[in-house]
GULO-843576 format. One line per field, with one value per residue (C-alpha): x, y, z; residue number from 1. Coordinates in nm, 2 decimals. Layout:
GULO-843576
px <- c(X_...) .
py <- c(Y_...) .
pz <- c(Z_...) .
num <- c(NUM_...) .
END
This chain:
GULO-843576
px <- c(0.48_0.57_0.41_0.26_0.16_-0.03_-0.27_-0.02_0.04_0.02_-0.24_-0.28_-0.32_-0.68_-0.73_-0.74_-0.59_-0.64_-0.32_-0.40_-0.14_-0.19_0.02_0.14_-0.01_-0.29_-0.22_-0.31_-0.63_-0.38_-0.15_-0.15_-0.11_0.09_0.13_0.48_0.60_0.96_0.99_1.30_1.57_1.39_1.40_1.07_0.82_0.51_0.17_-0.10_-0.18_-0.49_-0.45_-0.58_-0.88_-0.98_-0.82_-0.64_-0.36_-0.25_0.08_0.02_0.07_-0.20_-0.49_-0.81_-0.74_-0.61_-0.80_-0.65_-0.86_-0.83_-1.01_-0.85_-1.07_-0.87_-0.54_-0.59_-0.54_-0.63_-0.49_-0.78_-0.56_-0.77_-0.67_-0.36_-0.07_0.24_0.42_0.27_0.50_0.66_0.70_0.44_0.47_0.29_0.38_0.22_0.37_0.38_0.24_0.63_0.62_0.86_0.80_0.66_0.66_0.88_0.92_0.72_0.87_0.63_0.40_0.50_0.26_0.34_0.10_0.13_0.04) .
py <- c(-1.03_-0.68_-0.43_-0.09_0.17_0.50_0.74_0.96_1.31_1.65_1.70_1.90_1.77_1.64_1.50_1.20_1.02_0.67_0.45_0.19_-0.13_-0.34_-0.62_-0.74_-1.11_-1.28_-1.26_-1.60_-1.53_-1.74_-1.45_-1.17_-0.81_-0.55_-0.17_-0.04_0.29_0.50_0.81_1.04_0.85_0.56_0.21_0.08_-0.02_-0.24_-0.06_-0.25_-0.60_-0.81_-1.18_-1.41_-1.53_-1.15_-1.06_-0.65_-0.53_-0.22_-0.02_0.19_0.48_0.47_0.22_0.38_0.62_0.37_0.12_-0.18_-0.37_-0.57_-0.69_-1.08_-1.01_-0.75_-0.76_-0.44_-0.37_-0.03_0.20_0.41_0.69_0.96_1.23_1.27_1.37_1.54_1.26_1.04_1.16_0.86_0.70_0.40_0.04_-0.26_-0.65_-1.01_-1.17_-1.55_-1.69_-1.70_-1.39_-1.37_-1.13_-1.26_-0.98_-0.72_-0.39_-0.09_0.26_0.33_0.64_0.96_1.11_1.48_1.57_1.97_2.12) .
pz <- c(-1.14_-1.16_-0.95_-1.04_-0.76_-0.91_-0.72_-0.52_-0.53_-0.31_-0.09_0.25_0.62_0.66_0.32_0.15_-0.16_-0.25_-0.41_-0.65_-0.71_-1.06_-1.10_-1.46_-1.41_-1.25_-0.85_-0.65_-0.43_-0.17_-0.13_0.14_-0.05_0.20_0.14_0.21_0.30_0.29_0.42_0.38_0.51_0.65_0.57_0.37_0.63_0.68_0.72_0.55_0.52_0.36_0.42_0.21_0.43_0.45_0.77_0.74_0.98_1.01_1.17_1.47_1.28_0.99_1.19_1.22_0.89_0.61_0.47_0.25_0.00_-0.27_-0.63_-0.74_-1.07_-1.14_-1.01_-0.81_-0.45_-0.31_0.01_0.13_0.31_0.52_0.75_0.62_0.85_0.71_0.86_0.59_0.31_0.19_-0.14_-0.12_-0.26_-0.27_-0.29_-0.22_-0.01_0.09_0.42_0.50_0.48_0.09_-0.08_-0.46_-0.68_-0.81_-0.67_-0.86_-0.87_-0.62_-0.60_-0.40_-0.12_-0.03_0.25_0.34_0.61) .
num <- c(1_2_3_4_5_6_7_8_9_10_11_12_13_14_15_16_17_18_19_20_21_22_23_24_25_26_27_28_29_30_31_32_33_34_35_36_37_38_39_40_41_42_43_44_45_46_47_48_49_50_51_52_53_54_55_56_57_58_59_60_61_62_63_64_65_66_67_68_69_70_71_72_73_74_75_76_77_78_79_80_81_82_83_84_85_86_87_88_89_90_91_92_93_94_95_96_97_98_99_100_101_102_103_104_105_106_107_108_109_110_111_112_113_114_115_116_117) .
END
């Protein structure tokens, strides 16, 4: 399935956006779903994870401010993002992702996140 990311944009230090990630096809419940991140420069990184039993995990750097969730009527998953650092501007994808850890889908475009200060 093809992956889409929307919801990103400018916003300043302190505030929140939410991301939204629609896949072109029916998503097994028996996936995990994982937000990515690449900053400027950087390698795309792990930060958000939501098993399929339910279980989240989070990088160091966004626990306690991002929350991951997930509708498997709808095909959606969501990244809650609050108190924003500037160090969160990234480009931000999302993906399923076998208990092996393979990654199923394609990649989106992604969705940019400027966070000013």
């Amino acid at each position: 399935v093809q992956m889409v990311e929307s919801g990103g944009g400018l916003v300043q230090a302190g505030g929140s956006l939410r991301l939204s990630c629609d896949a072109s096809g029916p998503i097994s419940s028996a996936v995990d779903m994982v937000w990515y991140r690449q900053l400027p420069g950087k390698q795309r990184e792990h930060i958000a994870m939501l098993t399929n039993d339910g279980t989240t995990a989070y990088a160091n750097s966004v626990k306690g401010r991002f929350t991951i969730s997930r509708d498997n009527v709808k095909d959606t998953v969501w990244l809650q993002m609050n108190l924003l650092k500037t160090q969160d501007t990234a480009v931000y994808y999302c993906n399923a992702q076998s208990d092996a850890g393979v990654t199923l889908g394609y990649w989106g475009q992604g969705t940019q996140v400027t966070v000013s200060s």
